[in-house]
C-alpha positions in Angstrom: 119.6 -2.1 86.1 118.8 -1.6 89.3 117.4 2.0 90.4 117.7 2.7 94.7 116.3 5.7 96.0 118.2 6.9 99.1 117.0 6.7 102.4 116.0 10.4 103.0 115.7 12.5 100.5 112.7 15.1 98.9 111.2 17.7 101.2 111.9 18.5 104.9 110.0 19.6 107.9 110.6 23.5 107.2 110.3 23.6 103.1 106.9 21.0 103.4 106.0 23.4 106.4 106.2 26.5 103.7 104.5 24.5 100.3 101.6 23.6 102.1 101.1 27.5 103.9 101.4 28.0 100.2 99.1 25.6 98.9 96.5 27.2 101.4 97.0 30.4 100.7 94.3 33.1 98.8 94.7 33.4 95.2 96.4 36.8 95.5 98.9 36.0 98.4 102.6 37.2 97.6 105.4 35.4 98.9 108.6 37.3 99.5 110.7 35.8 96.9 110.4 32.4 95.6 108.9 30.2 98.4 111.4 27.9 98.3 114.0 27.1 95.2 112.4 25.1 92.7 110.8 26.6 89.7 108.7 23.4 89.3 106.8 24.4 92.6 107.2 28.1 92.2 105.7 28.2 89.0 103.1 25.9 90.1 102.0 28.0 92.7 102.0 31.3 90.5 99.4 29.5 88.5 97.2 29.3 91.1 97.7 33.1 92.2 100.2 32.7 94.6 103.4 34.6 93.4 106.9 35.8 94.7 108.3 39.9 94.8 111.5 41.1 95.7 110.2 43.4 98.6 107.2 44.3 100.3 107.1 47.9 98.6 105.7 46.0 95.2 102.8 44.8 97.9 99.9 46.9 98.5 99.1 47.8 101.8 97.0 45.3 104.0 97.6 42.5 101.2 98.6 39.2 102.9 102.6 38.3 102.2 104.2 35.0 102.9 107.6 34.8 104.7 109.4 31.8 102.5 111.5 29.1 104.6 114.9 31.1 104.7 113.8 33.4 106.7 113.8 37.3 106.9 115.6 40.3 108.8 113.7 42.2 111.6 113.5 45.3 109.3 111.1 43.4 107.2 108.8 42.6 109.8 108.8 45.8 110.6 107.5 47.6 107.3 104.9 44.6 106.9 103.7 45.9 110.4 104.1 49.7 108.7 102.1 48.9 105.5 99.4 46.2 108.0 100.1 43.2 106.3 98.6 40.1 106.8 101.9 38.3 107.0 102.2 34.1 107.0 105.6 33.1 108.9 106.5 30.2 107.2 110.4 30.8 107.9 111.8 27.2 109.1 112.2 26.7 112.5 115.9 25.7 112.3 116.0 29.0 110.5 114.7 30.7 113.5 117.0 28.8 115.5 119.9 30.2 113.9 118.9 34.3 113.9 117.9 33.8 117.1 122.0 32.6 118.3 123.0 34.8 115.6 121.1 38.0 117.6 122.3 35.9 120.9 126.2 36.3 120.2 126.0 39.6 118.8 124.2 40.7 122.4 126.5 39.2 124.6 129.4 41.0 122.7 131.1 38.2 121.0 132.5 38.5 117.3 130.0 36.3 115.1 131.2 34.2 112.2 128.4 32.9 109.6 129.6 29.9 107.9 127.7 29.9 104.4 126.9 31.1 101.1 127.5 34.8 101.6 124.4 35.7 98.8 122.0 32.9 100.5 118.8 34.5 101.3 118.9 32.2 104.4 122.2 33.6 105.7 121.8 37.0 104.7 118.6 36.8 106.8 121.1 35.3 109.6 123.7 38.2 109.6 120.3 40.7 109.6 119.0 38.9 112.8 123.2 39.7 113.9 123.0 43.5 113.2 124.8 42.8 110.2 127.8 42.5 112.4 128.7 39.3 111.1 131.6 37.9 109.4 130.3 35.4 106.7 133.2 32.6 105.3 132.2 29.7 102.8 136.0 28.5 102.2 138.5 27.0 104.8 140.9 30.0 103.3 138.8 32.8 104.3 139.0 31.1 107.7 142.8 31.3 108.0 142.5 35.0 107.2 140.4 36.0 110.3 142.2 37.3 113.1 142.9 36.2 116.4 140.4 36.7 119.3 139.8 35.8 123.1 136.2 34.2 122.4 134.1 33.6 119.1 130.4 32.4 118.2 129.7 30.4 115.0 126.7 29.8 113.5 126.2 27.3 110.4 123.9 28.1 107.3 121.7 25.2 107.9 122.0 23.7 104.4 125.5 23.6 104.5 128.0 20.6 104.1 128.5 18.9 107.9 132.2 18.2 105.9 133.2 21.0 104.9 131.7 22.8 108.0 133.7 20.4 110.3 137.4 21.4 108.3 136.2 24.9 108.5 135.7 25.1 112.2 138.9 23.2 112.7 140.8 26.1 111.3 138.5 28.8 113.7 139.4 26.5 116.6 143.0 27.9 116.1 141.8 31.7 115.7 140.3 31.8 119.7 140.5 30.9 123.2 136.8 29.7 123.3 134.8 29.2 120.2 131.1 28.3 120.7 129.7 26.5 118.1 125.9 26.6 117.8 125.3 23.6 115.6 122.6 25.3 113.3 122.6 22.8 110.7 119.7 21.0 109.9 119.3 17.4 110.9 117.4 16.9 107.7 120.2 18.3 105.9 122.4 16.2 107.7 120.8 13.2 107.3 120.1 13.7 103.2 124.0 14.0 102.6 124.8 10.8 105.0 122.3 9.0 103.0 123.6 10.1 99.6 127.0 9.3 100.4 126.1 6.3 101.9 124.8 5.2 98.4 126.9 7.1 96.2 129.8 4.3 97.7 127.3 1.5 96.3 126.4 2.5 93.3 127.5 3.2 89.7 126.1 7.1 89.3 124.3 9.0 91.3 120.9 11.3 90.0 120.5 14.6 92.1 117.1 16.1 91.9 116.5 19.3 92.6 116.4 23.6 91.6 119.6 24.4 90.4 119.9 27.5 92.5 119.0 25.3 95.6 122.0 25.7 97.9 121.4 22.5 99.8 120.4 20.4 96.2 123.9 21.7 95.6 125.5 19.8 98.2 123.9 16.6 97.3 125.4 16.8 94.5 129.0 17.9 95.8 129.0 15.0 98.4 128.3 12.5 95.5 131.2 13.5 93.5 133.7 14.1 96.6 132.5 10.2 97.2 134.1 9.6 94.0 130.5 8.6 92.0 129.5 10.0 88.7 126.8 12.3 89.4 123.6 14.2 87.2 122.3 17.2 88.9 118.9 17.7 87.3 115.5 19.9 88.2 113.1 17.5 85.9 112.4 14.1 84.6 113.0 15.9 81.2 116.9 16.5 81.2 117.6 12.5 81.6 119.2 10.8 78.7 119.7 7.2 78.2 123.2 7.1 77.2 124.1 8.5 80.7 123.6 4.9 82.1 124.4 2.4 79.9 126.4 -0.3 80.9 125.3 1.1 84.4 123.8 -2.0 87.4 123.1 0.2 89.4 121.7 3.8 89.8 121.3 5.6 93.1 118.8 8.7 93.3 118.6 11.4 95.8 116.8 15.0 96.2 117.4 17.9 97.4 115.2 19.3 100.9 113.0 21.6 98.4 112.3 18.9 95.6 108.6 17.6 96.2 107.6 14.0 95.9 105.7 14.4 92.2 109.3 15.1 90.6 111.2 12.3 92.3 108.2 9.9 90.9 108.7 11.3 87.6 112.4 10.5 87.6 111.9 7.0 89.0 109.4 6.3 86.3 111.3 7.3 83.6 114.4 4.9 85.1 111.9 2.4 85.1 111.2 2.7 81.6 114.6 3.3 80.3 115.1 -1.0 80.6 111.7 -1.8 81.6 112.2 -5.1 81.8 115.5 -5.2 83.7 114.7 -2.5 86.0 114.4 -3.1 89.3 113.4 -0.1 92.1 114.4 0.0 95.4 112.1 2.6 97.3 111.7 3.6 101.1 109.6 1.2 101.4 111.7 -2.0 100.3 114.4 -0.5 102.7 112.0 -0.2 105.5 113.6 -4.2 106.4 117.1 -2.5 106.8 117.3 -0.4 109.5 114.2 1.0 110.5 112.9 -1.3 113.3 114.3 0.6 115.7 112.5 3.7 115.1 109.6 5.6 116.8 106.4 5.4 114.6 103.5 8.2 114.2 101.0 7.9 117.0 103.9 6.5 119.3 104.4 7.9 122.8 108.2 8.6 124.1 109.9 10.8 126.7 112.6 13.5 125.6 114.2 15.9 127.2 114.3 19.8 125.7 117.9 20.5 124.7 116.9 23.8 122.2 114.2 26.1 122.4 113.4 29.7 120.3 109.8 31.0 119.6 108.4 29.2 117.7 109.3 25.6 118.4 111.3 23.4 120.9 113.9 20.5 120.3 114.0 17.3 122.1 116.5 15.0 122.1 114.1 11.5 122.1 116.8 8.8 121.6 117.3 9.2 118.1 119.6 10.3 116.1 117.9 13.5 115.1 116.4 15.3 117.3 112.7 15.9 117.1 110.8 19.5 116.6 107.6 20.4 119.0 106.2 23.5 117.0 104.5 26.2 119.8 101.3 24.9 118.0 101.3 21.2 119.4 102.4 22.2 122.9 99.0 23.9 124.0 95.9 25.0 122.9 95.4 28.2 122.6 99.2 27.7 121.7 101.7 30.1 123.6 102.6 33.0 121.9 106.4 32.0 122.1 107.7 28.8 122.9 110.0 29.4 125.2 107.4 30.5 127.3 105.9 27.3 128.0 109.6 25.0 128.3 112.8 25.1 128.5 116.1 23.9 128.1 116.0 20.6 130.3 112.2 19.9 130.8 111.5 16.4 130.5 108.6 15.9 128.1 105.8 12.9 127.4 105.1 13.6 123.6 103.0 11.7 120.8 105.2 11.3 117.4 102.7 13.2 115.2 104.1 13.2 111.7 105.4 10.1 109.1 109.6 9.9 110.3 110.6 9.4 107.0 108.3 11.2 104.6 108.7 14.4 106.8 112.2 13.9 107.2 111.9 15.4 110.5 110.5 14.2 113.8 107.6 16.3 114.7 105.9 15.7 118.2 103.2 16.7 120.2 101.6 17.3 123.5 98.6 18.5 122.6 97.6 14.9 120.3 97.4 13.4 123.7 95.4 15.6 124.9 92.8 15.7 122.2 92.2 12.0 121.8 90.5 11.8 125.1 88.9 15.5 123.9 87.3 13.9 121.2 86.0 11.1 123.2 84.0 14.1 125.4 82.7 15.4 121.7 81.8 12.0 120.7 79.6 11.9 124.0 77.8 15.0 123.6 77.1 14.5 119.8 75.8 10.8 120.5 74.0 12.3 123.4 72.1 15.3 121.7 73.8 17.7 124.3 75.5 21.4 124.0 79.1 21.7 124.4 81.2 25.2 125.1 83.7 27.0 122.5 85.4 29.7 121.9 85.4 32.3 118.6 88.8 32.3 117.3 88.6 33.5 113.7 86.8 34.0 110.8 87.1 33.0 107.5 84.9 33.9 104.0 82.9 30.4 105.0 81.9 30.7 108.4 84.0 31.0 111.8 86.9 28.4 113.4 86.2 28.0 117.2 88.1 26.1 119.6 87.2 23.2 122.0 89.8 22.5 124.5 92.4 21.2 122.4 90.6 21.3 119.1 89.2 22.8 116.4 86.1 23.1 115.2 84.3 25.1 112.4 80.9 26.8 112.2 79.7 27.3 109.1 78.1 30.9 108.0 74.6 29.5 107.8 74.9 27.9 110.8 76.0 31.0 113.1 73.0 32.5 113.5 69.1 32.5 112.8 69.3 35.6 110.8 70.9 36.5 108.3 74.4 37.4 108.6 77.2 38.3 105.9 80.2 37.3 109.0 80.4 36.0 112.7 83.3 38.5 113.6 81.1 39.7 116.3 81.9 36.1 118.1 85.5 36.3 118.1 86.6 35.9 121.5 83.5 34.9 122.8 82.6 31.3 124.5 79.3 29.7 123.8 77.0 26.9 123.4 76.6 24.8 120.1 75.8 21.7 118.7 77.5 19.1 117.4 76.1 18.1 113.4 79.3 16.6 112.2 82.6 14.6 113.3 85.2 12.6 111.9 88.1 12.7 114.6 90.2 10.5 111.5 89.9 13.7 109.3 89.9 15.9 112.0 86.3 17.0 111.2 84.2 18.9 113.4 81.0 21.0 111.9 79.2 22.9 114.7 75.7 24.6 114.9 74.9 27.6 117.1 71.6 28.0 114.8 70.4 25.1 116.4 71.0 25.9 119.5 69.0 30.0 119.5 66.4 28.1 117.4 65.6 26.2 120.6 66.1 28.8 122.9 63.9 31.1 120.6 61.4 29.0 120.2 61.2 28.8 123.9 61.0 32.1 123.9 58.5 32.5 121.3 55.8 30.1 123.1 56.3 32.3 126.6 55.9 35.5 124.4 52.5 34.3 122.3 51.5 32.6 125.6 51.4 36.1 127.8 51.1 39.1 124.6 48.5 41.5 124.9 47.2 44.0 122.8 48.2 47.0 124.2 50.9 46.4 125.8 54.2 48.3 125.3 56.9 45.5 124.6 61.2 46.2 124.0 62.2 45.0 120.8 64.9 45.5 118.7 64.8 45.9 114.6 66.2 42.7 112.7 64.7 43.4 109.1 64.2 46.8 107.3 61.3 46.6 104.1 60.3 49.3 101.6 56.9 49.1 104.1 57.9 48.7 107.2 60.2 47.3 109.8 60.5 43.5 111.2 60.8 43.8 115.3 62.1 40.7 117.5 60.0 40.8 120.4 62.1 38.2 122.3 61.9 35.0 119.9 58.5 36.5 118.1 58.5 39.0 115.5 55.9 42.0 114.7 55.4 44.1 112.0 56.2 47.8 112.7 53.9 49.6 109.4 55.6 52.6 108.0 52.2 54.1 108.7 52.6 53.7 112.4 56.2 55.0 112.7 56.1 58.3 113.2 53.0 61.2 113.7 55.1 62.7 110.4 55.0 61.8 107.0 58.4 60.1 106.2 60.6 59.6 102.7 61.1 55.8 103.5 61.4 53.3 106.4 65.2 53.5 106.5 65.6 57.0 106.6 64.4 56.9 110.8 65.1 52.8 111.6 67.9 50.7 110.8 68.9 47.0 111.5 70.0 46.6 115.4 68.0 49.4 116.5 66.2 48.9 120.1 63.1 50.4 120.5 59.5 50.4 122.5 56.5 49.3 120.7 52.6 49.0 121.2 51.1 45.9 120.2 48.1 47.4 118.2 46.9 43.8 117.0 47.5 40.0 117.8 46.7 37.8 115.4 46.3 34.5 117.3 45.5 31.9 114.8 47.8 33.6 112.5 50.5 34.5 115.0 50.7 37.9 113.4 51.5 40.8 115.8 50.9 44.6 114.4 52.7 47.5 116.4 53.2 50.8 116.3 55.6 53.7 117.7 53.5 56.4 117.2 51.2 55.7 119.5 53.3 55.7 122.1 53.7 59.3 121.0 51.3 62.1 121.6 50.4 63.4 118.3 51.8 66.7 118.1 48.7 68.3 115.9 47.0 67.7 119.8 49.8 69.0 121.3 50.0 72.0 119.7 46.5 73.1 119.1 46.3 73.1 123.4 47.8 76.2 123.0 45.1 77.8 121.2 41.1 78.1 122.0 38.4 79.4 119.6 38.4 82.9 119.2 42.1 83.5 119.4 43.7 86.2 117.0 46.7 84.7 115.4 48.7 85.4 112.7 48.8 83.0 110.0 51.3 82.8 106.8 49.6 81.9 103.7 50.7 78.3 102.0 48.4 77.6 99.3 46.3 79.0 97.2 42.8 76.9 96.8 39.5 77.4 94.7 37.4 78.2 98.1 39.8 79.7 100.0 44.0 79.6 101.3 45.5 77.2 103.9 47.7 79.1 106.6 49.9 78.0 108.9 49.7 79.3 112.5 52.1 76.9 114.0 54.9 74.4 112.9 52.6 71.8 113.3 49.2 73.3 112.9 47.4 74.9 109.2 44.0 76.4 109.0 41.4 77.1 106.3 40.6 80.2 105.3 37.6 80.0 103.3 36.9 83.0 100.6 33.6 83.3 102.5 35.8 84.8 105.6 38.6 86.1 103.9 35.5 89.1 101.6 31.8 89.6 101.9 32.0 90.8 98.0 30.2 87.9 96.0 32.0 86.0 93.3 35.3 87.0 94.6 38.8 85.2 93.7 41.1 83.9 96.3 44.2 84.8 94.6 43.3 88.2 93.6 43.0 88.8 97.8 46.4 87.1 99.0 49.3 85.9 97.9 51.1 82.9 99.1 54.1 84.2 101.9 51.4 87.0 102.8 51.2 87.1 106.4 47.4 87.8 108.2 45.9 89.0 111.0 43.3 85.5 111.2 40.4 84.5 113.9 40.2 81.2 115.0 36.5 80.4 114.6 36.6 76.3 114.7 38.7 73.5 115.8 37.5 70.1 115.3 39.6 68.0 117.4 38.3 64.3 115.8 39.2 65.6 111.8 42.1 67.8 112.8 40.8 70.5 111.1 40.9 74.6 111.6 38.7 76.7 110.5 40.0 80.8 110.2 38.4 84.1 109.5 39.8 87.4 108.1 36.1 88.7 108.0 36.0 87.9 111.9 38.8 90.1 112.7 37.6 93.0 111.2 34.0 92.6 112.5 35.4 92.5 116.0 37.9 95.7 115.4 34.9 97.2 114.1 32.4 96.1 116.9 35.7 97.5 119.2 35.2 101.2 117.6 31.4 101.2 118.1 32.0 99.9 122.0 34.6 102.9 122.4 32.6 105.6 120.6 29.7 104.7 122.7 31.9 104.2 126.0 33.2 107.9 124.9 30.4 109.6 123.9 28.4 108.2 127.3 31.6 110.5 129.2 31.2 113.6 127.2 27.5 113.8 127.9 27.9 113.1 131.0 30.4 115.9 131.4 28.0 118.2 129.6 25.6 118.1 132.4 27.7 118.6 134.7 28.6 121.5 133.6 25.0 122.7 133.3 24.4 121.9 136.9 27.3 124.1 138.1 25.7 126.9 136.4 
């Protein structure tokens, strides 16, 4: 038995496009329905977190939901934008190309006609990009019953059969004056069922790999039989039987556009070992001596001209029979937020083939490969060279930050981003700076930067200027870069000093974070410089005047103030006579009777009538009198009975004179 595995088949562009967004994605991700239709992948996926819903009100609001190949209706995007979803478009770009003539036709007026499976999700996404204006046939009958009209737009569910499509428009041909056909079908899709009836002819059954529920798997299978070949449709190696093949030379095997390569090498092993000794396989790469030669091979340089465009990709028509697919990602760098914006229908294009022809099914190119090849030549330089180069923040990640440089990109991992600690680089998104190169492989498309490396210079710099010219003190700027239970660690310019919690603040605080906090920028004194040990001591309350000085310049020695009592004390009471200021009233000054006790005199919250009789400026320290007070009030009513006495006798004798 001979087994031949036709010439294209397994995953295209747009479904190996969505697996691998999938493959990447957080465990956690949702994907709006299955991600593609095979439960062998689907289920593979759910185990590592990744799982499908029915509709984005199962998802939580800012979760991160993945668009699946066939697409999605406008009001979708919509409510993920309502609920701020983190959404990953992984719709297929042939997809796009048909919502977008779908919404095209439907603008300009003209009656739309969708020709597929009415409950696809691919074509119900179609008509939903069409208003939902659309007429949707599947069968050459339906086609005979639409009416008459002057002009008519078709556009083709992009799985469907390229024969049954063609009798189908036939019959619409008949139903208008003009009928525009927008040929939506995929070349992939095209170019599977060519190569699976090309072998179904040659061979004596056909095996059909592939979900059950996939629509274009399906057609694989109906063009086998309609060829007239006995044909298996099957989803795993599991479901073959023996008995299928015997008396069987030859057996032809084809998959559907969603199958991934892991099944199809299950099934050919299991062929092998059916007769494993008279078993020969025929794989790609035994036909590559057929009719291959002719071909454009990855890393190849070619000229096409743009025949298709939408937003996110052009077509170009390169001399092949397929045409080939520049995503908006390989056209520039930063890529362009649609395509069309950066070419249209007719440009002429020098592009790089950037993808395997026949494992990807479709031919991917790219502008911006040719560009980065003399990019990397410039890194190369600068790394061999010990020398800076310039990029640009473009997103963060749980690891570190992805920067671009020119046309590519470059990671910087977290400890790498700064010299201090940091739990993200979001603050340099969007900003261009200096780094280093530590790591490249331009095979693996490698490149580790360092901006560490390059403020560790620049601080260190920095740091010899500051030691070289610091003086105790002087007042220097610094900002706060490290908050500990006893103090805070201030950045002087590339030098760091050690703010005490004692030298904070003229107050008595809970805790050092209660008044600073990281990022703070503040003037400090240097108190202390440490030269051997390059330990700087500052403080911020000397650069304050200490308010105990400030307030007791309002009073002098011998002032009567009033003073609230705080405390109650063995020898005496503390009152306060100002927010900032307390005195000691000692029992001594508050009674002349000996023995006597503090608290049976005042209570605290009693207010008094004190005398300051002491400051001492050097201990802060008050001293108060009660005693004082009353001595002068009493020396007061001795001055003013003299001072009146001294007038009455004096008016006595002038009265005695008169006489």
């Amino acid at each position: 038995m001979r087994v031949i595995i036709a010439e294209a088949c397994g995953f295209c562009y747009g479904v190996r496009r969505a697996v691998d967004l999938a493959a990447e994605a957080v465990a956690g991700t949702h994907t709006l329905g299955p991600i593609i239709h095979n439960p062998q992948v689907v289920g593979a996926l759910a185990e590592r977190g990744v799982s499908p819903v029915h509709s984005l009100d199962e998802v939580a609001d800012r979760s991160k939901i993945l668009i699946r190949s066939h697409g999605v209706g406008p009001a979708v995007y919509r409510q993920a934008e309502a609920k701020r979803l983190e959404l990953v478009d992984a719709t297929c770009p042939h997809v796009k190309k048909a919502q977008y003539d779908a919404q095209k036709v439907i603008e300009e007026g003209i009656p739309l006609i969708i020709i597929g499976e009415k409950t696809h999700p691919e074509v119900i996404s179609i008509s939903q990009w069409g208003g939902n204006r659309a007429i949707i046939i599947d069968k050459e009958e339906e086609a005979q019953q639409i009416p008459f009209c002057k002009r008519m737009g078709v556009v083709v569910q992009t799985t469907f059969s390229q024969a049954h499509f063609k009798r189908i428009a036939a019959i619409l041909e008949t139903k208008t004056d003009q009928l525009d056909v927008y040929m939506t079908i995929c070349t992939a899709t095209q170019q599977r069922q060519e190569s699976a009836v090309k072998l179904a002819v040659k061979v004596d059954a056909m095996i059909v790999i592939g979900g059950k529920n996939s629509a274009n798997t399906g057609r694989l299978a109906e063009v086998c039989r309609d060829a007239g070949c006995p044909t298996y449709h099957i989803e795993t190696a599991g479901e073959l039987q023996e008995k299928w093949f015997r008396g069987m030379k030859e057996i032809g095997i084809t998959a559907g556009a969603s199958t991934p390569d892991w099944i199809i090498q299950e099934v050919v092993k299991i062929m092998e070992n059916l007769q494993a000794e008279g078993t020969e396989v025929m794989s790609e790469e035994l036909l590559d001596q057929y009719d291959y030669e002719e071909n454009p091979k990855k890393g190849d340089v070619v000229k096409g001209t743009v025949i298709s465009v939408n937003d996110d990709a052009a077509y170009v028509s390169i001399g092949t029979k397929a045409e080939a697919v520049l995503p908006k990602k390989e056209m520039a760098v930063p890529a362009p937020e649609k395509a069309s914006d950066f070419v249209k229908i007719g440009d002429e294009l020098t592009v790089e083939i950037a993808n395997n022809i026949k494992e990807e099914g479709a031919i991917v190119v790219s502008l911006v490969k040719m560009k980065k090849v003399e990019d990397w030549k410039e890194v190369r330089a600068a790394f061999e060279a010990d020398e800076l180069i310039e990029c640009t923040g473009k997103e963060i990640n749980k690891a570190g930050l992805v920067v671009s440089i020119k046309s590519l990109r470059g990671f910087i991992p977290l400890s790498q981003g700064d010299v201090r600690f940091v739990k993200s680089l979001d603050y340099l998104v969007g900003e261009t700076f200096p780094v280093k190169v530590i790591d490249l492989d331009e095979h693996k498309n490698r490149l580790v930067l360092s901006r560490k490396a390059v403020l560790e210079v620049e601080r260190e710099k920095q740091r010899a200027e500051i030691l070289e010219n610091i003086e105790e003190g002087a007042v220097m700027h610094g900002t706060v870069v490290k908050i500990m239970p006893y103090g805070a660690f201030i950045d002087l310019g590339g030098v760091e000093g050690l703010l005490h919690i004692s030298d904070i603040s003229w107050k008595r605080i809970s805790s050092v974070d209660a008044v600073l906090k990281a990022g703070d920028e503040l003037d400090v004194l240097v108190q202390k410089f440490d030269q051997e040990k390059n330990r700087i001591s500052l403080s911020l309350k000397a650069l304050q005047k200490n308010p105990w000085i400030a307030a007791i310049e309002k009073f002098e020695v011998g002032d009567v103030v009033k003073g609230e009592v705080k405390k109650l004390l063995p020898f005496g009471a503390i009152l306060a006579i100002d927010p900032e200021l307390q005195g000691l009233l000692h029992v001594s000054e508050l009674s002349e009777q000996r023995g006597a006790v503090v608290k049976d005199l005042v209570n605290i919250g009693d207010v008094l009538d004190v005398k300051i009789i002491a400051v001492d400026t050097d201990k802060k320290k008050i001293s108060l009198s009660v005693l004082a007070v009353q001595k002068d009030a009493e020396a007061q009513e001795v001055r003013n009975y003299l001072e009146n006495a001294a007038e009455e006798a004096a008016t006595i004798g002038d009265t005695v004179e008169d006489k």
